[in-house]
N, CA, C and O atoms as a GROMACS GRO file, in nm:
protein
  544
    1UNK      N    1  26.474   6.908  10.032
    1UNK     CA    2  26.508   6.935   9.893
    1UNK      C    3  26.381   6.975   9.820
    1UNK      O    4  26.292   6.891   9.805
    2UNK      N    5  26.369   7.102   9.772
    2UNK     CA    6  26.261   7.138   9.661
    2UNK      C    7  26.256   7.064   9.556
    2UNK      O    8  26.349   6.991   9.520
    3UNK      N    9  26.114   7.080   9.479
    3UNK     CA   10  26.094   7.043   9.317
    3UNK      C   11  26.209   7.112   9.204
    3UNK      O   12  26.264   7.220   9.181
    4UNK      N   13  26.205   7.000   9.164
    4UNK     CA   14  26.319   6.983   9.030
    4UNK      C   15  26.277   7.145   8.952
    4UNK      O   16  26.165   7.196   8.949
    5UNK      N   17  26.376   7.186   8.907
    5UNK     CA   18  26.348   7.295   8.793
    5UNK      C   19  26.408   7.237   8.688
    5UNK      O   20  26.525   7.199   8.682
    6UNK      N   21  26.319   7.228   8.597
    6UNK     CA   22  26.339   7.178   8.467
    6UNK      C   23  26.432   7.328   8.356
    6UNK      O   24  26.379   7.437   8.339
    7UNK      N   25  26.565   7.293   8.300
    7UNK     CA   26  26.584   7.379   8.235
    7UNK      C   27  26.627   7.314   8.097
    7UNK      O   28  26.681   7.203   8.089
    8UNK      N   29  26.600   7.393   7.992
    8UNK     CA   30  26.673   7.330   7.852
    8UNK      C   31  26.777   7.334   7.827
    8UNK      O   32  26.832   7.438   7.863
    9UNK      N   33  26.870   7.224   7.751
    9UNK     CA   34  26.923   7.195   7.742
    9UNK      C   35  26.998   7.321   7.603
    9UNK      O   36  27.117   7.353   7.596
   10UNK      N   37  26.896   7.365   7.517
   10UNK     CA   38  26.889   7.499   7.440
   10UNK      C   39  26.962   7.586   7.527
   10UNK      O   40  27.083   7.604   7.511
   11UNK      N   41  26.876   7.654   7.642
   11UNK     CA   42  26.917   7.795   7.733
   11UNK      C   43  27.072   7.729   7.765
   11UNK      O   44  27.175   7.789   7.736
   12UNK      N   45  27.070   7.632   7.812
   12UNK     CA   46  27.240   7.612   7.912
   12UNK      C   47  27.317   7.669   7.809
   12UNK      O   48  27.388   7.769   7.822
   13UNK      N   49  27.296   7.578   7.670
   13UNK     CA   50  27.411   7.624   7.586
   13UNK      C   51  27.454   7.754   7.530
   13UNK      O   52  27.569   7.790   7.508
   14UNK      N   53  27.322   7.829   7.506
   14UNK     CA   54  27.341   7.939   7.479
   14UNK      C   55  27.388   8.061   7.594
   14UNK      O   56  27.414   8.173   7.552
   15UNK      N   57  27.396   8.021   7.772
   15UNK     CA   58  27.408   8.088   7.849
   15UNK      C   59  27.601   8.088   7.860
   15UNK      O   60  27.674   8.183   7.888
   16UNK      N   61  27.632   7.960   7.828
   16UNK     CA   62  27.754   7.900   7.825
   16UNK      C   63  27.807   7.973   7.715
   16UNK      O   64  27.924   8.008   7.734
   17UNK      N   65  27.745   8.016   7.575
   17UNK     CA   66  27.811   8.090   7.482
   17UNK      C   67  27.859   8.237   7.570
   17UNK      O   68  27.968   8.292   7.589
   18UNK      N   69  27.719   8.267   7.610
   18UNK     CA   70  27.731   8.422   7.644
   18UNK      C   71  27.856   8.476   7.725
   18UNK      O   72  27.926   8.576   7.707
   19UNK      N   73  27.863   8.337   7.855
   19UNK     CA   74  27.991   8.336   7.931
   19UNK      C   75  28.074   8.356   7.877
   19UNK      O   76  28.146   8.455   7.870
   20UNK      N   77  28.077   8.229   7.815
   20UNK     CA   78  28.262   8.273   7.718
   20UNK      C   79  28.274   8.371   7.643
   20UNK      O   80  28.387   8.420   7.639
   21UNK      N   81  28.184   8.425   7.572
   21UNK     CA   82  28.205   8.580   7.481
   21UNK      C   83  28.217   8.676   7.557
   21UNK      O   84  28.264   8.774   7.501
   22UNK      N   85  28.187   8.693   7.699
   22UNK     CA   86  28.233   8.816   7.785
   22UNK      C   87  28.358   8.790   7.866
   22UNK      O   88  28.432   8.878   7.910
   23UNK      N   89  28.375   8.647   7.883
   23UNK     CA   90  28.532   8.646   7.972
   23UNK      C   91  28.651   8.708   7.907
   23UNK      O   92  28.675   8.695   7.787
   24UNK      N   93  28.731   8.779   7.995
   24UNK     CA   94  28.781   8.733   8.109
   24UNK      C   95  28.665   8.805   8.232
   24UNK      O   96  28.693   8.810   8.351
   25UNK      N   97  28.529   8.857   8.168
   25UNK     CA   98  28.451   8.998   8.278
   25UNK      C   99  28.339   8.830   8.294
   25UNK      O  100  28.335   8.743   8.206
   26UNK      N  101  28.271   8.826   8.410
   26UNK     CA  102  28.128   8.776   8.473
   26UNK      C  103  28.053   8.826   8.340
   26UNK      O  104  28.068   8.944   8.308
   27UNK      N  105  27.984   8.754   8.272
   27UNK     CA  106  27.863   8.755   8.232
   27UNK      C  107  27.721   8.755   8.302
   27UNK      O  108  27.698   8.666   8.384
   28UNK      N  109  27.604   8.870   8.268
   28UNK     CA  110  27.490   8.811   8.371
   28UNK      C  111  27.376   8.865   8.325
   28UNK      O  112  27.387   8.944   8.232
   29UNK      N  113  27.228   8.832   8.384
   29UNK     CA  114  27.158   8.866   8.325
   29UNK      C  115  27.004   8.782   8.416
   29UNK      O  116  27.009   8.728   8.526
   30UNK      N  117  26.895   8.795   8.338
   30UNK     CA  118  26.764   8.792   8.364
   30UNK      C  119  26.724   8.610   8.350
   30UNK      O  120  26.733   8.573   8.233
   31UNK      N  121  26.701   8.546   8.404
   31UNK     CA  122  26.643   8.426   8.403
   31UNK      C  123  26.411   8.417   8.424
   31UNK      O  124  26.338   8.437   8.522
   32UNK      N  125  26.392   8.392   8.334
   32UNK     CA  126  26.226   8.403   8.328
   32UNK      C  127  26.193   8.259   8.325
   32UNK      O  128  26.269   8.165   8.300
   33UNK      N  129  26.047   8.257   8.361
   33UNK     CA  130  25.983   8.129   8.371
   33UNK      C  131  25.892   8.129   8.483
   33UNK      O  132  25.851   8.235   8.531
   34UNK      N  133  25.846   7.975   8.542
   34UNK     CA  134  25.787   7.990   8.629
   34UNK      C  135  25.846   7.913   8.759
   34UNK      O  136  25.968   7.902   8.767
   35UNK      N  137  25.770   7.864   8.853
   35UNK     CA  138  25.806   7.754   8.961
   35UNK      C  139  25.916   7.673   8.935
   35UNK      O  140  26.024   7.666   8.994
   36UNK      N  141  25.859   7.590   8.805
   36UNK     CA  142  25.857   7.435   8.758
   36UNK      C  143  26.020   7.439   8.674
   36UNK      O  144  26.109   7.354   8.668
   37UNK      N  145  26.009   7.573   8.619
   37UNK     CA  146  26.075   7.584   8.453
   37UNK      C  147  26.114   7.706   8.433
   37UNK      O  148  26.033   7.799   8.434
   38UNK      N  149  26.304   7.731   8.400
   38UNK     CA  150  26.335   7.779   8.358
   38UNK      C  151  26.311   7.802   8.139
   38UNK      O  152  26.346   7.720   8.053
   39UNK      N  153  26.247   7.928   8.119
   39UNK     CA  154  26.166   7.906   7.986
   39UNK      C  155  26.256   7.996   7.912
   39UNK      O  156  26.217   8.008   7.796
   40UNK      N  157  26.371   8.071   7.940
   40UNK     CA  158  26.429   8.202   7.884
   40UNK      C  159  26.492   8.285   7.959
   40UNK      O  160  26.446   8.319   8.069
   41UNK      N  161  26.584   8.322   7.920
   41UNK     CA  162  26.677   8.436   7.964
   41UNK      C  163  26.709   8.598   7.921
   41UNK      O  164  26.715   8.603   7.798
   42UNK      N  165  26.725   8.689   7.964
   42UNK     CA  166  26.773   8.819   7.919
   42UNK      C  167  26.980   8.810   7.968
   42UNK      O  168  27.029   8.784   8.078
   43UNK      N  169  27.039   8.836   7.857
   43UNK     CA  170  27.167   8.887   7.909
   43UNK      C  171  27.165   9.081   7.914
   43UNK      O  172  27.130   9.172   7.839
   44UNK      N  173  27.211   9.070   8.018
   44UNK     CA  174  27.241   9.241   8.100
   44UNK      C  175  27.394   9.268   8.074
   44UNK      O  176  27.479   9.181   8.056
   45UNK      N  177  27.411   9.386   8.076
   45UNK     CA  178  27.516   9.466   8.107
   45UNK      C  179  27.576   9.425   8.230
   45UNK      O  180  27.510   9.419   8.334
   46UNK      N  181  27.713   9.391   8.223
   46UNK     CA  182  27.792   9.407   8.405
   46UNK      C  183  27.855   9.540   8.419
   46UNK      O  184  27.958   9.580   8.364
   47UNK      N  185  27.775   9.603   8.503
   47UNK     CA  186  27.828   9.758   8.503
   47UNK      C  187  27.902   9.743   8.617
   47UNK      O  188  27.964   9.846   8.643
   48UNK      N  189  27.922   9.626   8.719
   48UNK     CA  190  27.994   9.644   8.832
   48UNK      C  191  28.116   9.716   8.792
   48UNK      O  192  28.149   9.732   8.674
   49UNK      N  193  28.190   9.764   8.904
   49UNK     CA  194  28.323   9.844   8.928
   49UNK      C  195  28.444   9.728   8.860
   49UNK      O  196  28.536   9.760   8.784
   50UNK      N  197  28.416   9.596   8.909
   50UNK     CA  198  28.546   9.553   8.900
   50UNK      C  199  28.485   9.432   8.840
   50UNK      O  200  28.467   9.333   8.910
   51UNK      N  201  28.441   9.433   8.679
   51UNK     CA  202  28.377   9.303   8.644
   51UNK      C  203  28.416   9.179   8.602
   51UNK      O  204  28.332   9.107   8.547
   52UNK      N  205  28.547   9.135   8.622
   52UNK     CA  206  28.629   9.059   8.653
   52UNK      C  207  28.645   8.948   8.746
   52UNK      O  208  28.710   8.844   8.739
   53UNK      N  209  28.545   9.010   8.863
   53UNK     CA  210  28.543   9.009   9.007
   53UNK      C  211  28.410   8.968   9.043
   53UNK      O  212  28.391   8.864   9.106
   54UNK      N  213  28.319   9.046   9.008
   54UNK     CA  214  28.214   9.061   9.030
   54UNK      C  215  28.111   9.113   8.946
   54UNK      O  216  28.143   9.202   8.868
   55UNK      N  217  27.968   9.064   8.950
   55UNK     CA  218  27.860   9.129   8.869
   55UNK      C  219  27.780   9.213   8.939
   55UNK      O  220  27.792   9.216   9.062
   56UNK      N  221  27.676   9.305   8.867
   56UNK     CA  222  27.605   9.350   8.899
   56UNK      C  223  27.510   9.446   8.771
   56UNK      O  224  27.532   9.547   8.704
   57UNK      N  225  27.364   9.319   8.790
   57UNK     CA  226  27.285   9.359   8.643
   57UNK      C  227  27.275   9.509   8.606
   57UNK      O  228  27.260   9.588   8.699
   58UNK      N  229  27.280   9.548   8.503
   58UNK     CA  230  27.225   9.695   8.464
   58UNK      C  231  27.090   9.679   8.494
   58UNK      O  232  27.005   9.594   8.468
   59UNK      N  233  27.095   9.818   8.577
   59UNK     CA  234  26.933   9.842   8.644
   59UNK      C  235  26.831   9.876   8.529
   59UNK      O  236  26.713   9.872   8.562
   60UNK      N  237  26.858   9.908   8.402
   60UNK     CA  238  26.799   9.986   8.337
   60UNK      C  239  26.688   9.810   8.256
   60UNK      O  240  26.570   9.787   8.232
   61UNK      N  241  26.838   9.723   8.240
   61UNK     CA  242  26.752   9.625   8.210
   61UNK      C  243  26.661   9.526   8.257
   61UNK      O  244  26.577   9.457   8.197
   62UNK      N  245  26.708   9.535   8.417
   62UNK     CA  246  26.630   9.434   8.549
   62UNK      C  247  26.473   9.532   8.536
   62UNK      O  248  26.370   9.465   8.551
   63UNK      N  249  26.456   9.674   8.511
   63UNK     CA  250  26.369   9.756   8.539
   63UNK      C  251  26.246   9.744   8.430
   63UNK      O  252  26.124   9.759   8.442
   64UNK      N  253  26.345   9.706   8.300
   64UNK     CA  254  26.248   9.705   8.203
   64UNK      C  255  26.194   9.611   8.187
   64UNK      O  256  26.088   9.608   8.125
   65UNK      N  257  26.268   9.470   8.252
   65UNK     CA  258  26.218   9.336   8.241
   65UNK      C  259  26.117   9.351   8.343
   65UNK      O  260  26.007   9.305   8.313
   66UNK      N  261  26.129   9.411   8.465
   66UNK     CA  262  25.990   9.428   8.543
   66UNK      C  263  25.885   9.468   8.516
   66UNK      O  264  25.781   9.403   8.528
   67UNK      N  265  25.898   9.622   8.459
   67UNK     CA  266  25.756   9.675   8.395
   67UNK      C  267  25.695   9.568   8.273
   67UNK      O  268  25.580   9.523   8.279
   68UNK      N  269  25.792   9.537   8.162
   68UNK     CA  270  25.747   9.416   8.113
   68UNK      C  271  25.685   9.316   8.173
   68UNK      O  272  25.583   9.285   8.111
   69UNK      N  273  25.709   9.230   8.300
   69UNK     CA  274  25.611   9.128   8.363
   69UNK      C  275  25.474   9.192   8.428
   69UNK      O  276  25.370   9.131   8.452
   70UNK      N  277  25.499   9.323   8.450
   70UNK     CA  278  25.400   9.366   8.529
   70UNK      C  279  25.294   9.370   8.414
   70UNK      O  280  25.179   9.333   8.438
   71UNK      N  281  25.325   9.408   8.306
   71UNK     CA  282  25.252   9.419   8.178
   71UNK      C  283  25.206   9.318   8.097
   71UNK      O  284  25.173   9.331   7.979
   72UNK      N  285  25.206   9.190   8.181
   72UNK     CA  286  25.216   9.067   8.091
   72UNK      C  287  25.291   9.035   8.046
   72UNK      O  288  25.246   8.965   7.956
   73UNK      N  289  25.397   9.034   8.042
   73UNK     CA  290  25.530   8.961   7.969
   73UNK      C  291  25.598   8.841   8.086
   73UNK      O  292  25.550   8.812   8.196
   74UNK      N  293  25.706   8.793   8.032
   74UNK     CA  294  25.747   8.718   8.079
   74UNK      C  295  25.764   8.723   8.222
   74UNK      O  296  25.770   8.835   8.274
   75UNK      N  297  25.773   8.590   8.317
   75UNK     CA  298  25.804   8.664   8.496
   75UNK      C  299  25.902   8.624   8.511
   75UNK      O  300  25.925   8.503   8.501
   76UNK      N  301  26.012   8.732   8.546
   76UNK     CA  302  26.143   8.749   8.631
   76UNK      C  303  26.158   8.623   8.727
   76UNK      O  304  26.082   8.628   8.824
   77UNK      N  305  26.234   8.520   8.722
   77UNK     CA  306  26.237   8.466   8.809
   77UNK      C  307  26.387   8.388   8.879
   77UNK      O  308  26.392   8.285   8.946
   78UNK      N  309  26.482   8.462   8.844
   78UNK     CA  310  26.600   8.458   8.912
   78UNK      C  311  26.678   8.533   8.798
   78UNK      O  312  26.636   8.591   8.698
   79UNK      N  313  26.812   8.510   8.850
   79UNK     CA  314  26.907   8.604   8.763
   79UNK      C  315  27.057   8.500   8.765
   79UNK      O  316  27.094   8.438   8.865
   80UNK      N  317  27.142   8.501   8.605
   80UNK     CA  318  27.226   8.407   8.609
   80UNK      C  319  27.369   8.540   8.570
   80UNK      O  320  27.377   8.658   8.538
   81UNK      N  321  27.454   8.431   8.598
   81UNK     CA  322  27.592   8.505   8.593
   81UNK      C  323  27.713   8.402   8.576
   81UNK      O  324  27.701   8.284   8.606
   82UNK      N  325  27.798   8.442   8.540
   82UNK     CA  326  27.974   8.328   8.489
   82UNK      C  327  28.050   8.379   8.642
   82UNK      O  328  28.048   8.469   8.725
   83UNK      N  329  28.116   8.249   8.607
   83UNK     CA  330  28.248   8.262   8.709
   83UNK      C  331  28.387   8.247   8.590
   83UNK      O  332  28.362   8.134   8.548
   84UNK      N  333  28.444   8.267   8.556
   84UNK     CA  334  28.526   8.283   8.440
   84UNK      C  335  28.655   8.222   8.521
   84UNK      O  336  28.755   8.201   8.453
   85UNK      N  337  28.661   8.196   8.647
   85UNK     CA  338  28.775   8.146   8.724
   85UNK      C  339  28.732   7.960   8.700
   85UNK      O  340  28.810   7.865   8.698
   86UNK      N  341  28.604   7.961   8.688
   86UNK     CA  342  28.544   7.812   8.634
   86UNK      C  343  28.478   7.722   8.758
   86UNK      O  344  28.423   7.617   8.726
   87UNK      N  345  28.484   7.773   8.943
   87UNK     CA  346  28.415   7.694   8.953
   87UNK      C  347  28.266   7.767   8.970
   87UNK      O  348  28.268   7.890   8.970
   88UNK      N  349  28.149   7.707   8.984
   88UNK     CA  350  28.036   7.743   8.950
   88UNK      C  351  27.926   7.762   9.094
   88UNK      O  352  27.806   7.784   9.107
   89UNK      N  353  28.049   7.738   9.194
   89UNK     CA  354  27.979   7.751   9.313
   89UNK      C  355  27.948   7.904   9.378
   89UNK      O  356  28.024   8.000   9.379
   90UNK      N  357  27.776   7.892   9.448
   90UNK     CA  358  27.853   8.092   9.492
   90UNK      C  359  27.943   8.114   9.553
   90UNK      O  360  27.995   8.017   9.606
   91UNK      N  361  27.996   8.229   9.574
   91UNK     CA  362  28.072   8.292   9.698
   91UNK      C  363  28.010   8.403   9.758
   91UNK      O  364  27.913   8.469   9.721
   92UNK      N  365  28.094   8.414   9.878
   92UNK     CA  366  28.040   8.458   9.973
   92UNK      C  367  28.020   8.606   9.930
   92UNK      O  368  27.988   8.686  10.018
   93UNK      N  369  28.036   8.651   9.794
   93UNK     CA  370  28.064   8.781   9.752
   93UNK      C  371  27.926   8.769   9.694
   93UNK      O  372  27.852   8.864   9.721
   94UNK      N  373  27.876   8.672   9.620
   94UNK     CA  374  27.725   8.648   9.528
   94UNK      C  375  27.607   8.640   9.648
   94UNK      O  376  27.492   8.666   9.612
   95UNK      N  377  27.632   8.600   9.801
   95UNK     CA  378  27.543   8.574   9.878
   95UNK      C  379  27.512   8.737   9.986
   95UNK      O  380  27.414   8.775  10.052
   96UNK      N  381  27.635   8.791   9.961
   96UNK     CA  382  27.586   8.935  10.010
   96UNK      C  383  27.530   9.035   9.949
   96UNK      O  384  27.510   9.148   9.994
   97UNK      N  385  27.497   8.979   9.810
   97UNK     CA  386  27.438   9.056   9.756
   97UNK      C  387  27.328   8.992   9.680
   97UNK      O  388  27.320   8.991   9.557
   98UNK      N  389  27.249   8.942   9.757
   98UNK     CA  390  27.172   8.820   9.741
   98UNK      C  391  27.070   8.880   9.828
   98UNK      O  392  27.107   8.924   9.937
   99UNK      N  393  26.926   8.889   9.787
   99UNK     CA  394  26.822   8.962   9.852
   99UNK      C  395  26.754   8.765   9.931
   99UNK      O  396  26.774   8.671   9.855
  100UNK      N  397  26.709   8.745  10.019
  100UNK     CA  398  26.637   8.656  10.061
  100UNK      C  399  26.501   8.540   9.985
  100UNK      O  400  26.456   8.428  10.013
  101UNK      N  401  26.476   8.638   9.883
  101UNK     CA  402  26.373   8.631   9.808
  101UNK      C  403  26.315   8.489   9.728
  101UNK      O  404  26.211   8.485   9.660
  102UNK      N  405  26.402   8.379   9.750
  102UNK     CA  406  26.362   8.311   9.674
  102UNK      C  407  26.396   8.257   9.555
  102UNK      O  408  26.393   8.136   9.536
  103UNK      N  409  26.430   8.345   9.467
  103UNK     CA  410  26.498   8.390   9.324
  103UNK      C  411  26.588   8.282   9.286
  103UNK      O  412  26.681   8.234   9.352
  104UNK      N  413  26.544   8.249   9.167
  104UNK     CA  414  26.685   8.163   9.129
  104UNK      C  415  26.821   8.192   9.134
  104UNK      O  416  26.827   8.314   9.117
  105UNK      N  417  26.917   8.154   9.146
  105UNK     CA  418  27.032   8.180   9.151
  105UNK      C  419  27.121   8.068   9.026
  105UNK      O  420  27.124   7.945   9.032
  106UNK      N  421  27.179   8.145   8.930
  106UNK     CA  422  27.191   8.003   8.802
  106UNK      C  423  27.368   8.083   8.789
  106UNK      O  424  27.398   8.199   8.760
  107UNK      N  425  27.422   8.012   8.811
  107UNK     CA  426  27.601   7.996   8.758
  107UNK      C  427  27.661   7.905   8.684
  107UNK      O  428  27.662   7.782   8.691
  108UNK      N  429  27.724   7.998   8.596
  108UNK     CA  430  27.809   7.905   8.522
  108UNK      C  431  27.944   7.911   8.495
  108UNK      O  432  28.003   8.018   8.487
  109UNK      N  433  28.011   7.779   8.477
  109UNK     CA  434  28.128   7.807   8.559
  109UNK      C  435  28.197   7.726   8.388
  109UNK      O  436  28.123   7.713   8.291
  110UNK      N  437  28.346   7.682   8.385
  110UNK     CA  438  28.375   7.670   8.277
  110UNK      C  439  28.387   7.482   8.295
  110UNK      O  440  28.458   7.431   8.208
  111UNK      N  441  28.335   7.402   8.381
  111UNK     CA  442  28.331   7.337   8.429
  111UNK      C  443  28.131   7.265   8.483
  111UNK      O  444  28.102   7.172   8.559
  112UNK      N  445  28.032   7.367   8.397
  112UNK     CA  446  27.959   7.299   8.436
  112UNK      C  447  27.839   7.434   8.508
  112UNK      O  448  27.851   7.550   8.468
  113UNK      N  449  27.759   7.407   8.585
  113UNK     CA  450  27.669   7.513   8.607
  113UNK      C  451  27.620   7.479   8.815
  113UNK      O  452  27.651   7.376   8.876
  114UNK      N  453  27.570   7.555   8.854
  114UNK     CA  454  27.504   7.532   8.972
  114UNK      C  455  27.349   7.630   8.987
  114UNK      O  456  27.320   7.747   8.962
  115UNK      N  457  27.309   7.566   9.016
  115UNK     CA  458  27.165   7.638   9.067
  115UNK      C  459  27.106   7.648   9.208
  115UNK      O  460  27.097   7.539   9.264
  116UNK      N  461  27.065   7.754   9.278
  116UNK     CA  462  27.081   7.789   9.425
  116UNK      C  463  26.885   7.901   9.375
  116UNK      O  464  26.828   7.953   9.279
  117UNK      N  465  26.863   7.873   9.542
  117UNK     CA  466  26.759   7.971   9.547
  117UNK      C  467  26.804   8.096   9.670
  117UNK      O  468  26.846   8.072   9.784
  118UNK      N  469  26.792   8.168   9.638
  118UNK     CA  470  26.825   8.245   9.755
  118UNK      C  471  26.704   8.278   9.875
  118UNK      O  472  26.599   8.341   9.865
  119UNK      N  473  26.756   8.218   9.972
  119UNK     CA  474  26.670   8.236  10.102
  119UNK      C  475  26.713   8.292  10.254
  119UNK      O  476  26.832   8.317  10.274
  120UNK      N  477  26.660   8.303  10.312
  120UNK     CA  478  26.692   8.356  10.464
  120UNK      C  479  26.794   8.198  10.490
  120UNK      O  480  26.777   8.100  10.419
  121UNK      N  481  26.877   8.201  10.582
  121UNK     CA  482  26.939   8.123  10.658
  121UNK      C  483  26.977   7.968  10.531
  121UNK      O  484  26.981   7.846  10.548
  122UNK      N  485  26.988   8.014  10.468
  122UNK     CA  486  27.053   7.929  10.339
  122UNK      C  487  27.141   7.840  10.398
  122UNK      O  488  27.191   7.891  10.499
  123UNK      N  489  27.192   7.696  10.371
  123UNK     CA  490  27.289   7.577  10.376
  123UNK      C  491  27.406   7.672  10.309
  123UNK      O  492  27.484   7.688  10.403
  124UNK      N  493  27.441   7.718  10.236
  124UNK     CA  494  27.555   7.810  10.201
  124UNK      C  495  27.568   7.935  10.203
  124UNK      O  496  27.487   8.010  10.150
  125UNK      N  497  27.658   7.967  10.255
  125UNK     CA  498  27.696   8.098  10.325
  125UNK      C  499  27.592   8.245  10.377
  125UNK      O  500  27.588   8.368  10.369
  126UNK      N  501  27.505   8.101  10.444
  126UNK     CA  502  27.365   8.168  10.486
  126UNK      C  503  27.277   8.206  10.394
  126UNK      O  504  27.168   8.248  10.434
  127UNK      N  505  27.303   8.199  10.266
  127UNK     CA  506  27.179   8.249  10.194
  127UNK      C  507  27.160   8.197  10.076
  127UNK      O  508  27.138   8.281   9.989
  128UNK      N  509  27.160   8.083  10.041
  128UNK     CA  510  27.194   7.986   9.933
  128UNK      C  511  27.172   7.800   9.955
  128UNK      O  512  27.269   7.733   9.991
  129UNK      N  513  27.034   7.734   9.928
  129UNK     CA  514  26.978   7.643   9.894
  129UNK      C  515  26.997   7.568   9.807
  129UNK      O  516  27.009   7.651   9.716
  130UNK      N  517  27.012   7.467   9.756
  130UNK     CA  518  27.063   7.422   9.630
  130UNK      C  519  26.916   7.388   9.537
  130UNK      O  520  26.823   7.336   9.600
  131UNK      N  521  26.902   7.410   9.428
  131UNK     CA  522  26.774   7.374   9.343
  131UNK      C  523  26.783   7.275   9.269
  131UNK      O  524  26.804   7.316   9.155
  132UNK      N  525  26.777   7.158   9.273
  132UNK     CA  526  26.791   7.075   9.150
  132UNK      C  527  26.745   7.111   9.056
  132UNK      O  528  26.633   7.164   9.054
  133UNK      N  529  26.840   7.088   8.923
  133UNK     CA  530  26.789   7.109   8.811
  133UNK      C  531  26.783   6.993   8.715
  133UNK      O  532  26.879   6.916   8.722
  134UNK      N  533  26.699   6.970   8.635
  134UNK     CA  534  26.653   6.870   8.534
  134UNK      C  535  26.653   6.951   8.434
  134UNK      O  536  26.577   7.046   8.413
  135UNK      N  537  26.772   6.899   8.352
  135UNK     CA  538  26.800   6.915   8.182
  135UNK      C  539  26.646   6.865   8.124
  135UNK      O  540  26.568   6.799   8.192
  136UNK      N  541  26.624   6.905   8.001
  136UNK     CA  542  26.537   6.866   7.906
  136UNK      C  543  26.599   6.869   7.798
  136UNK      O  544  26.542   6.838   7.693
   0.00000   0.00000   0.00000
């Protein structure tokens, strides 16, 4: 089991607004911070095909949040999204499209949230770790 990621108790709620203002579509978007600490979020566009179903960030904003870190700004450090069906666990649909990398993985479900890192040979559906998280 990895170190705790500390997240606020601020971000949940406001990530939990964002959810519900886009359902019945996945909400999703940019998670920043460091190791230790989730510190801030970007919400993105779901330009997926079927967003109901599934997410998938607007590139335009994952791109700008990059050149931004590269520039000193905040660092990219996972990416969050709704399940609007309510439970908050991934599926096997969030893990194939899940790069190995490490990355936070933050869901929220209408029922509560889960946090996953994405890695090679993951405890869930091969690519998915669980992260503890610590409210503040």
């Amino acid at each position: 089991m990895g170190m705790r990621v500390r997240i606020s108790r601020g971000v949940l709620d406001a990530l939990q607004r964002e959810s519900a203002a886009a359902s019945p579509a996945e909400a999703c978007g940019l998670l920043f911070g460091n190791a230790e600490e989730i510190t801030g979020f970007r919400t993105a566009g779901n330009v997926a095909d079927a967003p109901e179903r599934r997410f998938e960030i607007d590139p335009r904003t994952l791109f700008a949040a990059l050149r931004a870190e590269r520039a000193g700004g905040p660092r990219v450090i996972g990416y969050w999204h709704s399940h609007p069906g309510g439970d908050p666990t991934p599926s096997a649909t969030d893990a194939a499209m899940a790069e190995p990398d490490g990355k936070l993985w933050l869901i929220l479900g209408s029922a509560g949230y889960s946090l996953h890192r994405a890695v090679a040979q993951g405890t869930l559906h091969g690519r998915f770790d669980p992260a503890p998280a610590l409210e503040t």
